[in-house]
Structure formats: C-alpha cells, structure tokens
C-alpha positions as CSV (number, residue, x, y, z in Angstrom):
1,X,120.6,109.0,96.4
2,X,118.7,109.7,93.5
3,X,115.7,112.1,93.2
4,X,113.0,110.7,94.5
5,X,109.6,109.9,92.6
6,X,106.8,111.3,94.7
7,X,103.0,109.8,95.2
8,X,101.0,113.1,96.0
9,X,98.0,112.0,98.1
10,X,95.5,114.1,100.1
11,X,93.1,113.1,103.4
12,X,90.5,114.1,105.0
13,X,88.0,115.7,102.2
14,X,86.7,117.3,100.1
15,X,86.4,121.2,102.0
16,X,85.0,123.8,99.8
17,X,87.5,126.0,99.9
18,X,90.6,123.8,100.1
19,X,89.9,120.9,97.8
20,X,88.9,123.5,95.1
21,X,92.9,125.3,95.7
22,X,94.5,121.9,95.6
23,X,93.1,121.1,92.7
24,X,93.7,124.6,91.0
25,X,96.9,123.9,91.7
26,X,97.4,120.3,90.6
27,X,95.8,121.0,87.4
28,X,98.1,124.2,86.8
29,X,100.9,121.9,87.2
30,X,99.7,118.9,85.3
31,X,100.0,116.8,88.0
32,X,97.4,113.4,89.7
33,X,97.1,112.7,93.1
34,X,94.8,110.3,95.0
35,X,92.2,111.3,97.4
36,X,91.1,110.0,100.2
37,X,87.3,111.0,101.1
38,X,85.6,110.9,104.6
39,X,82.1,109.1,103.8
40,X,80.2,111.7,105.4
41,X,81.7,114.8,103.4
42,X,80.0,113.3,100.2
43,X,76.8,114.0,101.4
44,X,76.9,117.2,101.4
45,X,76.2,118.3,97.1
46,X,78.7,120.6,96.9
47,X,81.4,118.7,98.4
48,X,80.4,116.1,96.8
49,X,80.8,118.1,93.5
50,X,84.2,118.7,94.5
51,X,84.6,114.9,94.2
52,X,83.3,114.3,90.9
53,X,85.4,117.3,89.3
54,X,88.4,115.7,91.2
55,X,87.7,112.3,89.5
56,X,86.8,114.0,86.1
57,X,90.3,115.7,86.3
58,X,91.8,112.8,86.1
59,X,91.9,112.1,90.3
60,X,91.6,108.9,92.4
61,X,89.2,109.0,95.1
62,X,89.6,107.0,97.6
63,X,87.8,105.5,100.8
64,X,89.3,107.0,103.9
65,X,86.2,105.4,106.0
66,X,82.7,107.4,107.3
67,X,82.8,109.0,110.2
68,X,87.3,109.2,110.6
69,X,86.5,108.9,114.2
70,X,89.4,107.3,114.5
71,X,91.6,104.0,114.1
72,X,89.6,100.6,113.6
73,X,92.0,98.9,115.2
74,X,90.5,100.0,118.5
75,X,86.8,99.0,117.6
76,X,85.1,96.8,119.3
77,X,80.9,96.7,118.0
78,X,79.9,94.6,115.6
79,X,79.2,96.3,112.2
80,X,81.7,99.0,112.2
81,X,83.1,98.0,109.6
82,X,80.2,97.8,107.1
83,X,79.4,101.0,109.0
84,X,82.4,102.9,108.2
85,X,83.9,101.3,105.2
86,X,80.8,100.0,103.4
87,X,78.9,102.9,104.1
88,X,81.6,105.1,102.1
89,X,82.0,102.9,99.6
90,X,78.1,103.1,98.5
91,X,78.5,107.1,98.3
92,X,81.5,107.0,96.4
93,X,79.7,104.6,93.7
94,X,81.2,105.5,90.2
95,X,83.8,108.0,91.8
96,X,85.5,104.9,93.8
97,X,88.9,104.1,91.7
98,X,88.5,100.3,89.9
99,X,90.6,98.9,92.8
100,X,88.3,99.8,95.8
101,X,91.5,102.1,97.2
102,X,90.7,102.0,101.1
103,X,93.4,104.5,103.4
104,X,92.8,103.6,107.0
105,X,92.8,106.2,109.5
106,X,96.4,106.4,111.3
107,X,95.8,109.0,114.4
108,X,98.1,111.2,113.8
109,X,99.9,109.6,110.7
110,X,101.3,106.5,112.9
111,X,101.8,103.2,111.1
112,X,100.8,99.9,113.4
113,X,98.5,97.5,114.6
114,X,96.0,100.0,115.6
115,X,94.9,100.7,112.1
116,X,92.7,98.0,111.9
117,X,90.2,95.7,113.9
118,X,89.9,91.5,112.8
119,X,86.5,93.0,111.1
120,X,87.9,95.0,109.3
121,X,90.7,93.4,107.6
122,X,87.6,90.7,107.0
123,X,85.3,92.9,105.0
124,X,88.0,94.7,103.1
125,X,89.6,91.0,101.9
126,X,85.6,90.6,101.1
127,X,85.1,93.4,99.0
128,X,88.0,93.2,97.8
129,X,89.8,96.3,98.6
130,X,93.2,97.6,98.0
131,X,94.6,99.2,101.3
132,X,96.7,101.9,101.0
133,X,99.5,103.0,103.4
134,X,102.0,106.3,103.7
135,X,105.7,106.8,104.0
136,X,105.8,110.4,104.5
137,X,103.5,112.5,107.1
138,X,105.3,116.1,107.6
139,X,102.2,117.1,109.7
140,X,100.2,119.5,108.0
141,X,97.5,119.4,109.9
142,X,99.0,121.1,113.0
143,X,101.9,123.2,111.4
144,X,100.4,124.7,108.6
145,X,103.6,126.8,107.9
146,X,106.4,124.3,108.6
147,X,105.0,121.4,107.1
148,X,107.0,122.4,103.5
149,X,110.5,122.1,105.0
150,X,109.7,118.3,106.9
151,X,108.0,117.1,103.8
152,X,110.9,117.8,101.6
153,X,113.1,116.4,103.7
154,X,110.5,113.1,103.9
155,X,110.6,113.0,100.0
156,X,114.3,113.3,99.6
157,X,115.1,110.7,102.1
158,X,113.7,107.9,100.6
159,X,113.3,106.7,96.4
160,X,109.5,106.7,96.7
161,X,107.7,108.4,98.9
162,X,104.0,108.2,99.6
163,X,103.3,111.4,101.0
164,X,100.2,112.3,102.7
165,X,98.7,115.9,102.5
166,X,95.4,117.0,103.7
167,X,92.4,119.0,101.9
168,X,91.3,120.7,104.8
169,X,91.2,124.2,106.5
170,X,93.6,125.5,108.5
171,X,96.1,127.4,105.9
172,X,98.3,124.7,105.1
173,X,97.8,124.5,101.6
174,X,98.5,127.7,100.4
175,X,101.9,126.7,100.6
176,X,101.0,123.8,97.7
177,X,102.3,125.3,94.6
178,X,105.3,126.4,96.1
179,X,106.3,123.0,97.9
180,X,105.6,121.1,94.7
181,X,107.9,123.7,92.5
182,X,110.8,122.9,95.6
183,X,110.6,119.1,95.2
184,X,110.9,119.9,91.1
185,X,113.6,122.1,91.9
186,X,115.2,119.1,93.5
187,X,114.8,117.1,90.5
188,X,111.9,114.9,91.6
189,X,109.0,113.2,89.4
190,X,105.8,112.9,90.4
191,X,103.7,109.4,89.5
192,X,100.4,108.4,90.4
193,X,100.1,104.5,91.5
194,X,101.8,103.3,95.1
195,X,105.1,102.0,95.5
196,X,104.6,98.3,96.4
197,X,105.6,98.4,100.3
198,X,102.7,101.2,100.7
199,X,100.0,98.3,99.6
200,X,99.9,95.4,103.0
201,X,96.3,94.6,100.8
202,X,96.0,94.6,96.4
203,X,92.0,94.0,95.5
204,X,91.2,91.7,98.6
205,X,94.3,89.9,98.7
206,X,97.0,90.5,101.8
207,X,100.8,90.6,101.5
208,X,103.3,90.3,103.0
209,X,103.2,92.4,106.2
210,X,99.2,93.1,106.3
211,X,99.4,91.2,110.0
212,X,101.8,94.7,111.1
213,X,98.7,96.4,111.0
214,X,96.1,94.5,111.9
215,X,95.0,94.6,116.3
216,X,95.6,90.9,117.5
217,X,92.0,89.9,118.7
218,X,91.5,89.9,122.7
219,X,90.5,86.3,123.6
220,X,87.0,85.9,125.6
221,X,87.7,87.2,128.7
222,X,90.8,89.4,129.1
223,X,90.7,92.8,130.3
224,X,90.9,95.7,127.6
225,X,94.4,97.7,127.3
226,X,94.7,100.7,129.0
227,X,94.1,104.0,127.4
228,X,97.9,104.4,126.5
C-alpha cells in the first residue's frame, strides 16, 4: 500500500492548556486540522479565544453538539436537537466552517445507528449541515501513552485516514509532535478536507449510507431496548 494521506482532526474542546499545545504544535509543523467544539466550552472567554486563534490559524471548527452527553441516537425529548446542535451552532457564529461541519458524538469512537436520533438527521438536512464521520480512533482518551503506536498503525492501514484526536487533559498530547514526525517518517501527507466515505451528509444533503447511522424510530407503543 502506498503512504497514506492523513485528515488530522481533534474532539472534545477547546482546554486551556491542551488546545493551546496542539496548536503550537500544528503551526510549528505547518500543518491544518479540523476541530470539533463542544457548545458549552465556547462560553467560557478564554476557551472561546482558543477557538478564534484556532480558526485565525487557518483551522476548521466544527460542531461536535452542546452538552456531548452522549449519542443522539438514543434521544428521545423533543428539541434535542435544536438544543444540542442548534444551540452550538449560534456560539460558533463566524468561527463555524462555510459547510456547517457537524461530528456526532460516537461513545467511545463507535460507528452505527446510535449516532443519531430521526430529529436529528431532520434538523441537520434543515440547516443544512455537512456530517462528518472517522476512520481511525486509537483511543487517546484512555491510554494517553499508547495511543501513538495504534494510531500509526490506523493510518498506515488504510489510503485515507480520518483520524480522530482529542484536545483534552489527560497527557495524551504531549506525544503530538512526535506522532506526527513518525507518520512523516513513514512517508505520509497530511490534507485538510474529508475523504468522501467519511461524509454520510454534504450541506443538508444525505448519501449513500446516511441510514447506517441513523436509530430506526420505535413505532407508538413498543417497549424501549434494553440498556445493552
């Protein structure tokens, strides 16, 4: 296989401390990535700050929902989705990407029809957003030391990887810099838009496979699925 070309993304944001070393270290290495902002982060001034110098560098910022309570696709009340995807779309105002980029929230990086409830699909097709998936989760999050080695091996699996880091605490990025120089020691390029199977939804309008991640409404009546 050829080496790959790599779709940095980040989830979970802006952190003071973390969003500030990612993008120290993006910017040392000339390099654009895609974030993905929880709603209620941006009202906080300084993380919100965080934002604007992300976008001002050259970022996209992205809508990665309110509250990131977790998956739509469970959600039940009426209004969540104005709630958690409108609402963060109003704070991002001029920050938000011309596309209206929307990331759902996977619990635990899984792909499936729990990312998103009949509502939402509906309002994101309204406002016409563009729904961005992932293709490479090494964990980060919970192994902050041994996410480098399972996210190379992601990235050199597969042509295009969409790889999802996370801005937040926990240690995990201070292995950034050196991850990025491995995948360039592997001969990879880095770009900035999506590869095409990463977007089920482009500016309000569904493709093919959108349904894969969509919950089938219950009809009026039947019992809710167990907690799994």
């Amino acid at each position: 296989m050829s080496a790959p070309t790599v779709t940095l993304t980040f989830d979970n944001g802006p952190d003071a401390e973390v969003t500030r070393l990612v993008l120290d270290v993006l910017r040392r290495r000339g390099l654009h990535a895609t974030f993905f902002v929880i709603g209620r982060r941006l009202l906080d001034p300084p993380l919100r700050n965080l934002a604007e110098r992300a976008h001002a560098e050259g970022h996209w910022i992205g809508n990665h929902t309110f509250s990131h309570d977790g998956p739509l696709g469970g959600r039940r009340d009426s209004g969540h989705a104005a709630a958690e995807i409108g609402r963060t779309q109003e704070l991002l105002g001029t920050l938000s990407h011309p596309d209206r980029l929307f990331r759902p929230v996977g619990g635990g990086g899984r792909l499936g029809p729990h990312l998103l409830s009949a509502e939402a699909r509906d309002h994101l097709v309204a406002e016409a957003h563009t729904m961005v998936v992932w293709s490479a989760v090494p964990g980060d999050w919970r192994d902050a030391d041994g996410w480098p080695k399972i996210a190379l091996a992601q990235c050199l699996g597969q042509p295009e990887p969409l790889l999802v880091l996370h801005d937040i605490a926990g240690g995990a990025m201070r292995h950034l810099d050196a991850f990025l120089g491995s995948l360039a020691d592997a001969g990879a390029s880095f770009r900035q838009d999506f590869p095409a199977d990463c977007l089920p939804m482009k500016r309000g309008v569904a493709e093919a496979g959108l349904a894969q991640y969509v919950t089938p409404a219950r009809a009026e009546g039947d019992s809710p699925c167990p907690a799994p």
